[in-house]
C-alpha positions in Angstrom: 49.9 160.0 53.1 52.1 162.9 52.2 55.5 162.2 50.2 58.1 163.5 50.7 60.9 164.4 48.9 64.7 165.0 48.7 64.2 168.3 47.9 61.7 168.9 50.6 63.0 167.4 53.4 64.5 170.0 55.5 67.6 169.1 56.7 68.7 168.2 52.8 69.7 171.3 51.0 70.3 171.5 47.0 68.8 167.9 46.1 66.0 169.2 44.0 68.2 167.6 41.1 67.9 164.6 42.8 64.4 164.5 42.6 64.3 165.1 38.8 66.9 162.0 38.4 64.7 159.4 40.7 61.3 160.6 38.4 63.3 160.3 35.4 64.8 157.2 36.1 60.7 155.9 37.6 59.6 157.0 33.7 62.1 155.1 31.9 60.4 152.2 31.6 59.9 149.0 33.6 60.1 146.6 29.9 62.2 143.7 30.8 63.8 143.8 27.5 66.4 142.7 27.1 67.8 141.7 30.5 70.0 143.0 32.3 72.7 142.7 35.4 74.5 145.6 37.1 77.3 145.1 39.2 79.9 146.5 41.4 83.3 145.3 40.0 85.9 147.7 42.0 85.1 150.4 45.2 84.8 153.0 41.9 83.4 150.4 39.3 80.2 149.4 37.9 79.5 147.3 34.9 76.2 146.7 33.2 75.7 143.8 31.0 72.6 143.6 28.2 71.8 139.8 26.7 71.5 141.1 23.1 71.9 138.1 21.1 71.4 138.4 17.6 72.5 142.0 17.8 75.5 143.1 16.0 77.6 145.8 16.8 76.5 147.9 14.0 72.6 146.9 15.7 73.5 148.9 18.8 74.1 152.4 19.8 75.2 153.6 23.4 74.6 157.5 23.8 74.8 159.8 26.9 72.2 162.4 27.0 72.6 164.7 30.2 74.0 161.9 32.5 71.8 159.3 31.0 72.9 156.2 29.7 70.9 155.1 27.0 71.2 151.7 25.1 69.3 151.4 21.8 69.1 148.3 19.4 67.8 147.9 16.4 67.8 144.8 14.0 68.0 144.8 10.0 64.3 143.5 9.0 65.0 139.8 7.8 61.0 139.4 6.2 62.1 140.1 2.9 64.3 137.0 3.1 62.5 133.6 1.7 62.6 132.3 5.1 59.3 130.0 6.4 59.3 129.9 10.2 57.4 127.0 11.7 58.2 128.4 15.2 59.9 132.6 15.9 60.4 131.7 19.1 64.0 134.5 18.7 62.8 138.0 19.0 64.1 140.3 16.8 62.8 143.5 18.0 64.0 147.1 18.8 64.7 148.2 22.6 65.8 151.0 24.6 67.3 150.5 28.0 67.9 153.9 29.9 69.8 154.0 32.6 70.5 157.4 35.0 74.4 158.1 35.8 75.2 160.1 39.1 77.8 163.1 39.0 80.9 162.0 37.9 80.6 158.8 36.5 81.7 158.3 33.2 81.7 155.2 30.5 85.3 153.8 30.6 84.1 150.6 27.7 82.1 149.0 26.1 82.8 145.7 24.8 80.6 143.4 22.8 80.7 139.5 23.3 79.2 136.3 23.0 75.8 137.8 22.7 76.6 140.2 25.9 77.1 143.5 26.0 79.3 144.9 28.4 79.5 148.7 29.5 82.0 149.6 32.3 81.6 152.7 34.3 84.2 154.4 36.6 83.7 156.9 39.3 86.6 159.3 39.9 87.0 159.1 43.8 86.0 162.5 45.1 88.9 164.3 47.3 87.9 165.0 51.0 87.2 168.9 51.3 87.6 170.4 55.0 87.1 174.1 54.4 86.9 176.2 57.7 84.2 179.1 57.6 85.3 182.5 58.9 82.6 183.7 61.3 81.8 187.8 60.7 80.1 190.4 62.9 77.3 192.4 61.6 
């Protein structure tokens, strides 16, 4: 079976970058740590929320690298502490969580609480554009 892509497909011109974003965002990973939900919370508004519990601020680090949202997490090591677990049942390991950000949406906040952490992302709403063409003789 032959796949096509946005790029290929003839009657879509200039989505090559498309392409690169769905392959990029297909490589980042399928872990399901920690969880996550995304939702739509306005016509222009998206929030995703990480269950990090246990994580402090200071554990966490939200970059964007060319319109990629990435979450990182790290814990202090607590095996130096004279601590006998009869059950770890709490992980306490890194992550990364990588999410890809269309054109023009940008992170508005991100807020840290009860264990969740939120990250709110607006889209500026695009102005219509009707441009008329001139049509030239050769």
């Amino acid at each position: 079976m032959t796949r096509h892509t946005f790029g290929a497909h003839p009657f879509l011109l200039g989505f090559e970058e498309l392409d690169r974003m769905v392959e990029r965002s297909a490589k980042s990973g399928s872990e399901g740590y920690p969880p996550y939900n995304i939702e739509q919370s306005g016509e222009n508004a998206y929030r995703i929320t990480l269950a990090v519990a246990g994580f402090r601020d200071e554990d966490l680090s939200i970059t964007l690298e060319d319109r990629q949202l990435v979450i990182r997490g790290r814990q202090e090591d607590d095996q130096g502490r004279d601590r006998v677990f009869l059950h770890r049942g709490i992980a306490s390991r890194a992550f990364q969580r990588s999410f890809v950000l269309a054109e023009g949406v940008e992170v508005a906040a991100a807020t840290l609480e009860n264990g969740l952490l939120h990250i709110d992302l607006r889209r500026a709403a695009p102005e219509p554009v009707v441009r008329r063409i001139d049509i030239g003789t050769a």
